[in-house]
N, C-alpha and C positions, 0 to 999 in steps of 0.2 A: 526863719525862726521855727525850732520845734514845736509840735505840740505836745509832744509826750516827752517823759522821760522815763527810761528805760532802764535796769539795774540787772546786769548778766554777766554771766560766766561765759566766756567763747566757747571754750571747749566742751558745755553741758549741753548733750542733743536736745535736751527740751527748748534753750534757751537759742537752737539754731531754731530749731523748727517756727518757734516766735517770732523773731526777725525774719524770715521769709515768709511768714504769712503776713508782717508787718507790710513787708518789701514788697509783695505782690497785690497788697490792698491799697497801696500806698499814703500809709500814714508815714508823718515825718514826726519821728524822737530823735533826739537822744541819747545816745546809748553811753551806758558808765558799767566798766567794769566792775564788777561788787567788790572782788578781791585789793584790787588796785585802791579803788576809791567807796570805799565800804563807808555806810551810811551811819554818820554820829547819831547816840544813843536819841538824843532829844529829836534828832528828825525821826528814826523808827517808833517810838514813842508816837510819835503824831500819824506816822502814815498806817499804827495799827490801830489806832483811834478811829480814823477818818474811813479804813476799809469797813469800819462796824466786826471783823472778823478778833474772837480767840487769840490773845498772841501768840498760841503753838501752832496756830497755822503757820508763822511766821519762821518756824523753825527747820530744817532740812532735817527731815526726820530718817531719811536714809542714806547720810551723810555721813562719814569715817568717823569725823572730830565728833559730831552730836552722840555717834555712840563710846566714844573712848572718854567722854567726859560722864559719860550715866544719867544723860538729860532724861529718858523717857520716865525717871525714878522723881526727878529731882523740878523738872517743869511744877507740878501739882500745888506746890505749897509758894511759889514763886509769886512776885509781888511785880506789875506789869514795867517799872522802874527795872529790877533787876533785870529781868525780860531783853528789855532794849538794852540795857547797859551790856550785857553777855552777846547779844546778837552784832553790837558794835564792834565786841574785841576780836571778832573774826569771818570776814564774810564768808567763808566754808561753812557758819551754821544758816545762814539763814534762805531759804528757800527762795529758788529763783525761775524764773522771770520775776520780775516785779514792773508793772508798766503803770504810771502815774501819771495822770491828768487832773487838776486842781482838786476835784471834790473826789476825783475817782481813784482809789487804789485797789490793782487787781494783784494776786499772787499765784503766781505758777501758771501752766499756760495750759488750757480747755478752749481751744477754739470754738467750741457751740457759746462759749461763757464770754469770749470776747468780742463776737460777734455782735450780741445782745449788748454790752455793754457799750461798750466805743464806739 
């Protein structure tokens, strides 16, 4: 059984660098494609509750689709409902690693951050 779960893009080098630090400290997740298996609005909703963090943290703010939509304009007056609901319609928006453990949601990966944390 895992203890994490884990929400990545294969092909995003942060999201590799993650899993190998994951892989050489040997924690066991989970791992879920974001794109393939992108996370329903009502679960993002809760996991940006439960981080305590901004839900623009939650957003891949140097990501193709987050600027061809004009999010950096349009976050601001956003209602944390709409929030999730927009980060569900496409896991290209939403900022990754995501590594989950009951009460803990990290986002993006700081190895000094995950250290302390996990």
């Amino acid at each position: 059984m895992s203890d994490y779960e884990l929400y990545q893009y294969p092909s995003c080098s942060t999201c590799r660098k993650a899993v190998k630090w994951l892989d050489q400290n040997d924690f066991k997740y989970k791992s879920r494609h974001i794109v393939e298996e992108t996370p329903d609005a009502r679960l993002i909703k809760a996991l940006i509750e439960k981080s305590g963090l901004p839900f623009r943290k939650f957003f891949n703010t140097s990501g193709m689709r987050y600027r061809e939509l004009g999010l950096k304009d349009k976050l601001e007056g956003m209602k944390i409902d709409e929030a999730a609901a927009l980060l569900a319609s496409d896991g290209m928006l939403i900022k990754r690693p995501i590594i989950i453990k009951e009460d803990k949601v990290l986002v993006g990966f700081k190895e000094a951050d995950w250290k302390e944390i996990l």
